[in-house]
ZAKOL-46943 format. One record per residue (C-alpha): residue number from 0; residue in three letters; x, y, z. Coordinates in nm, 4 decimals. Example, Ala and Ser with C-alpha at 12.3 -4.5 7.8 and 13.67 -1.06 7.14 Angstrom:
REM residues 2
SITE resi resn        X        Y        Z
SITE    0  ALA   1.2300  -0.4500   0.7800
SITE    1  SER   1.3670  -0.1060   0.7140
***
This chain:
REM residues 119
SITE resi resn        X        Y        Z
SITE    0  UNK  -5.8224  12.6471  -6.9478
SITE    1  UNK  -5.6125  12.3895  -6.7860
SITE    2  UNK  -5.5326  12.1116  -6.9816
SITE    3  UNK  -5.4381  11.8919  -6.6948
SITE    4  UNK  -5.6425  11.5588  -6.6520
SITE    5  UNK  -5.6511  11.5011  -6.2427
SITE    6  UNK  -5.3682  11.5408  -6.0267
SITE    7  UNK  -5.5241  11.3584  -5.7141
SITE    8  UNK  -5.5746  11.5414  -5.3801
SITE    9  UNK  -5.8906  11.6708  -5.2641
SITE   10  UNK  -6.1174  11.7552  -5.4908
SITE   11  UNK  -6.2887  12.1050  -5.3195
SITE   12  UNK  -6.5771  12.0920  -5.6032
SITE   13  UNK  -6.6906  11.8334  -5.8888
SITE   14  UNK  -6.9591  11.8293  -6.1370
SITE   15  UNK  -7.0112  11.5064  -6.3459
SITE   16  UNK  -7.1980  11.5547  -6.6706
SITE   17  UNK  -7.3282  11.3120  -6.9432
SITE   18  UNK  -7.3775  11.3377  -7.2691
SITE   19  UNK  -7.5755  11.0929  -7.4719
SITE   20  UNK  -7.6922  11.0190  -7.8200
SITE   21  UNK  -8.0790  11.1974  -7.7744
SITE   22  UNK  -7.9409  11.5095  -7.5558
SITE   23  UNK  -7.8743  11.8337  -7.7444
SITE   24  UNK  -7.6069  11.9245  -7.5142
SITE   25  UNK  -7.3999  11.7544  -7.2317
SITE   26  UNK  -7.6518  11.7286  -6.9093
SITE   27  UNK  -7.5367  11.8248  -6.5067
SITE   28  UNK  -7.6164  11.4878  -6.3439
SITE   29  UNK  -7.4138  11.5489  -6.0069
SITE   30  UNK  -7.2406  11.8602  -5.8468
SITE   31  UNK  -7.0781  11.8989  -5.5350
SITE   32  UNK  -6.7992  12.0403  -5.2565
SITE   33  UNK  -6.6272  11.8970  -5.0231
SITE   34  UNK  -6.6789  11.5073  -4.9509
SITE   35  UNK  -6.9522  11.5127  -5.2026
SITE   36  UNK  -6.6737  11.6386  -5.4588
SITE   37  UNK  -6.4797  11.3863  -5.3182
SITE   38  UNK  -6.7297  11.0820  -5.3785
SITE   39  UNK  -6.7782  11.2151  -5.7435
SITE   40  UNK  -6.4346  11.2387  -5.8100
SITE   41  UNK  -6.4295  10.8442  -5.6463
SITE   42  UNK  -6.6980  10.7052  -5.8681
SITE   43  UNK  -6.6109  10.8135  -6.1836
SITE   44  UNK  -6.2144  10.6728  -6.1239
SITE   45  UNK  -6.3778  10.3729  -6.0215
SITE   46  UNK  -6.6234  10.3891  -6.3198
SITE   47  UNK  -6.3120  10.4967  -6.5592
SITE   48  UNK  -6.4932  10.7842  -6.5956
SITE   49  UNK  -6.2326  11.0509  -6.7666
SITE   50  UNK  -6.1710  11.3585  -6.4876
SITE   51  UNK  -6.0648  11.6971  -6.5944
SITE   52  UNK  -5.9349  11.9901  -6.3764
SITE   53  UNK  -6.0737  12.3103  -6.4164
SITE   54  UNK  -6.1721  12.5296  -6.1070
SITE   55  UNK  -6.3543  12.8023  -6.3336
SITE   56  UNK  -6.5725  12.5647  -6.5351
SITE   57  UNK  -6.6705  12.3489  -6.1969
SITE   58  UNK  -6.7038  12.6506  -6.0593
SITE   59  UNK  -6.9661  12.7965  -6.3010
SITE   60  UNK  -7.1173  12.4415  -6.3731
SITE   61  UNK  -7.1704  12.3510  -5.9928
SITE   62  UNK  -7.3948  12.6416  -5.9885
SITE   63  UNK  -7.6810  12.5174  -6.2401
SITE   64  UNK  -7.9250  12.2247  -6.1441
SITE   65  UNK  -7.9229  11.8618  -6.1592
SITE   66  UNK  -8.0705  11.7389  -6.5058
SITE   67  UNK  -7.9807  12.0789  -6.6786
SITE   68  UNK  -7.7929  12.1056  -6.9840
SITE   69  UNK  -7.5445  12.3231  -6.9857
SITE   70  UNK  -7.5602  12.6825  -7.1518
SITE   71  UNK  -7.4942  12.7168  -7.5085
SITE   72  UNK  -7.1878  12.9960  -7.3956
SITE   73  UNK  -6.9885  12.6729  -7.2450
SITE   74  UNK  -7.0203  12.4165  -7.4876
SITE   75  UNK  -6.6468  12.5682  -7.6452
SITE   76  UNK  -6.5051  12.4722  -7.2572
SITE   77  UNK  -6.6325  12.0960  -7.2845
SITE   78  UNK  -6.5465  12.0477  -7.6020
SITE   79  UNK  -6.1876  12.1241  -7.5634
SITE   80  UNK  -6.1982  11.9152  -7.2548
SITE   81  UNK  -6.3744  11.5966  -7.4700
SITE   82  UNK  -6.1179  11.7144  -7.7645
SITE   83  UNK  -5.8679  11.6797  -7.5094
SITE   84  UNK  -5.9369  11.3368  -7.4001
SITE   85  UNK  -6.0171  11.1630  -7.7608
SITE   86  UNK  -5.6524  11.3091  -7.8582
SITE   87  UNK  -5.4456  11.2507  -7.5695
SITE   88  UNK  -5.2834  10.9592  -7.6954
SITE   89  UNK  -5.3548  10.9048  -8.0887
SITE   90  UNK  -5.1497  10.5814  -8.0970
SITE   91  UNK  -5.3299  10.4266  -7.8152
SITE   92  UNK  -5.4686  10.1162  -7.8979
SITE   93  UNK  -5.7564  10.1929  -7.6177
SITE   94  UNK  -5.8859  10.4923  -7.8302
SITE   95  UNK  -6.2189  10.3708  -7.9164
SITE   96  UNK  -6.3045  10.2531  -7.5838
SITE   97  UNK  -6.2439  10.6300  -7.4408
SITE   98  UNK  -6.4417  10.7928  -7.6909
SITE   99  UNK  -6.7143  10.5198  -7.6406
SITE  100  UNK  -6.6981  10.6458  -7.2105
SITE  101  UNK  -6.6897  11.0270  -7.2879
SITE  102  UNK  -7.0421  10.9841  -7.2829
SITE  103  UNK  -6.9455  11.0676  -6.9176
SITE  104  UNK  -6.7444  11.3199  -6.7972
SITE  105  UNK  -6.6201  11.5144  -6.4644
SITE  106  UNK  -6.5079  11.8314  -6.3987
SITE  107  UNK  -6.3440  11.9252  -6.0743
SITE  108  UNK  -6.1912  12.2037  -5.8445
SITE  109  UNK  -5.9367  12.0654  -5.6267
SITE  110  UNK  -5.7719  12.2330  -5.3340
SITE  111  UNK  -5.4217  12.2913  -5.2274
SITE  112  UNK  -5.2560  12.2241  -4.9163
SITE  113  UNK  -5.3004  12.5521  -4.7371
SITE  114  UNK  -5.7075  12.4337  -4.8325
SITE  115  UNK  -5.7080  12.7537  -5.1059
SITE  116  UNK  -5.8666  12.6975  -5.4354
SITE  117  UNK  -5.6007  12.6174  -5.7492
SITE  118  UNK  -5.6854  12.9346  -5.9515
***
């Protein structure tokens, strides 16, 4: 797994999830390619949303529904991502106020140049 937050470009697929205190697992609340991926990948930067870049896990989580939690095999793959994020910078003054937003997260696929998936 990539531990790259986003890069900019394109995004060729997104999936935003949520997470809150009554769910038993993070929740698919949007999913999309193209411009849609694009728009998702827009709101949450403008919502200081954290964004994470991995094409496998968008690519497996854009395939199940809106309002589904995700799979019990892939909670390992988000964790590590929200792991990620609450640890990036330990001396960060703004620590608190990123775990308090990781109630939201997106995942995203972008693509390259030539228009290829990043693999």
């Amino acid at each position: 797994m990539s531990k790259s937050s986003f890069q900019g470009g394109p995004a060729r697929r997104a999936v935003a999830l949520q997470y809150g205190g009554t769910d038993t697992a993070p929740v698919i609340v949007a999913s999309g390619m193209g411009y849609l991926a694009e728009k998702i990948v827009e709101v949450a930067a403008d919502s200081g949303v954290p964004i994470y870049e991995d094409n496998s896990l968008a690519t497996m989580l854009s395939q199940m529904k809106l309002g589904q939690e995700i799979p019990e095999s892939l909670y390992q793959a988000i964790v590590d991502i929200y792991l990620y994020f609450l640890e990036f910078d330990p001396n960060d003054p703004e620590k608190k106020s990123r775990q308090e937003m990781l109630g939201d997260l997106a995942v995203l696929s972008k693509s390259d140049e030539t228009g290829e998936e990043d693999v």
